[in-house]
N, C-alpha and C positions, 0 to 999 in steps of 0.2 A: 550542585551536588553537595552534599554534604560530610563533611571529613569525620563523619563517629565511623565506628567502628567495632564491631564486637568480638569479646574474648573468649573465644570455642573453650578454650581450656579451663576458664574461671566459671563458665558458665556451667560446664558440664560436675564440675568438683562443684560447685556449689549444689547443685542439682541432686548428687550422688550423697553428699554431708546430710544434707535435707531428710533424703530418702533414710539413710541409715540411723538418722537420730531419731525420724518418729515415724519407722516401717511397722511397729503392730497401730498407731493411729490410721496408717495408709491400708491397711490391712482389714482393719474396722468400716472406712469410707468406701475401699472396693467391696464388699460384702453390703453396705447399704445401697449402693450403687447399683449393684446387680438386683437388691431386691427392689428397689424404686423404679428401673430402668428397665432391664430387661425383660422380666416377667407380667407388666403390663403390656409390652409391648408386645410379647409374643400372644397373649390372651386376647390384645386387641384384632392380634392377625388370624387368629382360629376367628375369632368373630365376624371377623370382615369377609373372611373366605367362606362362613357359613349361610351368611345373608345376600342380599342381593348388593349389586355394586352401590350401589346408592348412598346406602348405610357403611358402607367400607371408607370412602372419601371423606365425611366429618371422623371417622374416627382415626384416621391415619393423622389426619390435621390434627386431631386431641392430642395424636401418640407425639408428635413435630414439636408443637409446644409445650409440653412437659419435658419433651427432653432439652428442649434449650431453657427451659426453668432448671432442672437439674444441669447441665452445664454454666450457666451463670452461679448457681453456687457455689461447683465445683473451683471455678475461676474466683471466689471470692476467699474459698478457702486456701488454696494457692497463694494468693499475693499476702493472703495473713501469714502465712508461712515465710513467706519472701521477707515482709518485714521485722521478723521475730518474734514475732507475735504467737500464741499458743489460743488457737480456736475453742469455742467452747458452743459445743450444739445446744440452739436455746430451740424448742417444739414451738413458743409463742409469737417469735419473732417475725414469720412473714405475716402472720394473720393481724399483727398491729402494723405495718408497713402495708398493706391491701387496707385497712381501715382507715389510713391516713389519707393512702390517697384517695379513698371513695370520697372520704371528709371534704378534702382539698378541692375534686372536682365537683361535687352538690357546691361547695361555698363559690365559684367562680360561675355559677350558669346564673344570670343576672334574672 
């Protein structure tokens, strides 16, 4: 086993510091959040329920991975946080990282 240990108290003041030094930033992310997140999802569910089940199955699995794409970002703005770092929304940014690795795997198929 291992003797770490974590500090409920440091953790939580840090958490709460975080929050109060950049709550209209957090404030701006839950508001994009809900427009990224919930509102396709609920569009996809009137869809799903309007069609036959068929077409409800791929688009539930669409709605799963978009949100764990929006969850990993979520988790990357977080730890930029963590480190002190001051995030900055770039719109370009996954669609050169999706380029890269299309790049990456076309160059490795022999």
């Amino acid at each position: 086993m291992s003797d770490k240990t974590v500090d409920t108290q440091a953790a939580l003041t840090f958490g709460w510091n975080t929050l109060r030094d950049n709550f209209v930033f957090f404030l701006k992310l839950l508001g994009v959040l809900i427009g990224l997140a919930v509102i396709p999802a609920m569009v996809l569910g009137k869809i799903a329920a309007s069609t036959n089940a068929y077409l409800g199955i791929p688009l539930q699995f669409i709605n799963i991975v978009w949100q764990s794409v929006l969850g990993m970002g979520l988790l990357k703005i977080c730890l930029n946080l963590y480190d002190k770092r001051r995030y900055r929304f770039q719109i370009y940014g996954p669609a050169c990282r999706w380029r890269s690795i299309t790049s990456w795997r076309n160059s490795s198929i022999p």
